[in-house]
C-alpha positions as a Python dict, from the first residue, in 0.01 Angstrom:
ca = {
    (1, 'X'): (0, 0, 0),
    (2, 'X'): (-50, 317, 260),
    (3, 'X'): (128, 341, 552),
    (4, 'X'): (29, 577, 853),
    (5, 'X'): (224, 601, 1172),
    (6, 'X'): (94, 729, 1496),
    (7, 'X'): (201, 863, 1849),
    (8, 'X'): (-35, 717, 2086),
    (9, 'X'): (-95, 803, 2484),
    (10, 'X'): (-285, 495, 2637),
    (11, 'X'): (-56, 199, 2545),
    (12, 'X'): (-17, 80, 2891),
    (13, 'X'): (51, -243, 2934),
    (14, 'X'): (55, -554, 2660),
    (15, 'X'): (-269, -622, 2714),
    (16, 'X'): (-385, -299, 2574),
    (17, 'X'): (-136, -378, 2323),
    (18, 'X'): (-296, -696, 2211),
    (19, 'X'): (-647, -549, 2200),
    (20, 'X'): (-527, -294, 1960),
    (21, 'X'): (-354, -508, 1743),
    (22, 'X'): (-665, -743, 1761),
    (23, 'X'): (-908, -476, 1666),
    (24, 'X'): (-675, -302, 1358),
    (25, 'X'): (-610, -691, 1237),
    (26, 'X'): (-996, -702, 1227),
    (27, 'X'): (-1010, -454, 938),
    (28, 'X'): (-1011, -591, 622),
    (29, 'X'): (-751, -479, 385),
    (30, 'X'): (-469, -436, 701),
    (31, 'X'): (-138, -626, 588),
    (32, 'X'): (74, -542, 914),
    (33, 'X'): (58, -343, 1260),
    (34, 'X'): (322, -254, 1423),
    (35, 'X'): (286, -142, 1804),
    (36, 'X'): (577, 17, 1986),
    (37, 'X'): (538, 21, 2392),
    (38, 'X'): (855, 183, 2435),
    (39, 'X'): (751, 518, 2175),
    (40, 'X'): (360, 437, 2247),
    (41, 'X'): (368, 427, 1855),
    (42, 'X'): (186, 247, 1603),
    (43, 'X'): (253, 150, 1262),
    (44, 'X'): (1, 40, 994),
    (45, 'X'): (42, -125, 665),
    (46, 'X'): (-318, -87, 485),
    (47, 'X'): (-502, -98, 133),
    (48, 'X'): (-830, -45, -23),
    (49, 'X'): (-1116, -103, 171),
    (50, 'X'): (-967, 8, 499),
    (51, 'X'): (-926, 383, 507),
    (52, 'X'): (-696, 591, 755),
    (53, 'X'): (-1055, 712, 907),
    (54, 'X'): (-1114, 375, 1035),
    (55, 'X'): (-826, 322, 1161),
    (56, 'X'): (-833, 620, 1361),
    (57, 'X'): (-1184, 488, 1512),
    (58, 'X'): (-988, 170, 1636),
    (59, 'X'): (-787, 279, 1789),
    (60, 'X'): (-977, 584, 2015),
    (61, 'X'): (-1204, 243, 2048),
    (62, 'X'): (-980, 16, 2227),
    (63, 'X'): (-906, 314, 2472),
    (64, 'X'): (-583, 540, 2314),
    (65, 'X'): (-570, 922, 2245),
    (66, 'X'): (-363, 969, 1940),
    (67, 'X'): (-176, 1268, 1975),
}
């Protein structure tokens, strides 16, 4: 199991939130997400197929800059 953590500007509200968590659910081989709104972080659990490129995509996709 891979885990990648990111600092993300563009997690407003939970709405945005819920998208994101939505859209990374979506990909198959994600176990967990974790979204922070207080340290606009985000946390991913993932395996084989997903790769850290798609997960990336998602999230730029739903709106957020990773920084």
């Amino acid at each position: 199991m891979n885990t990648v953590q990111y600092n993300v500007n563009g997690l407003l509200n939970t709405q945005i939130k819920t998208q994101l968590k939505n859209v990374l659910d979506d990909l198959d081989g994600v176990h967990k997400v974790n979204i922070d709104l207080g340290r606009s972080s985000v946390e991913v659990e993932y395996k084989e197929p997903t790769k850290e490129e798609e997960i990336r995509h998602s999230i730029e996709h739903v709106g957020c800059k990773i920084e």
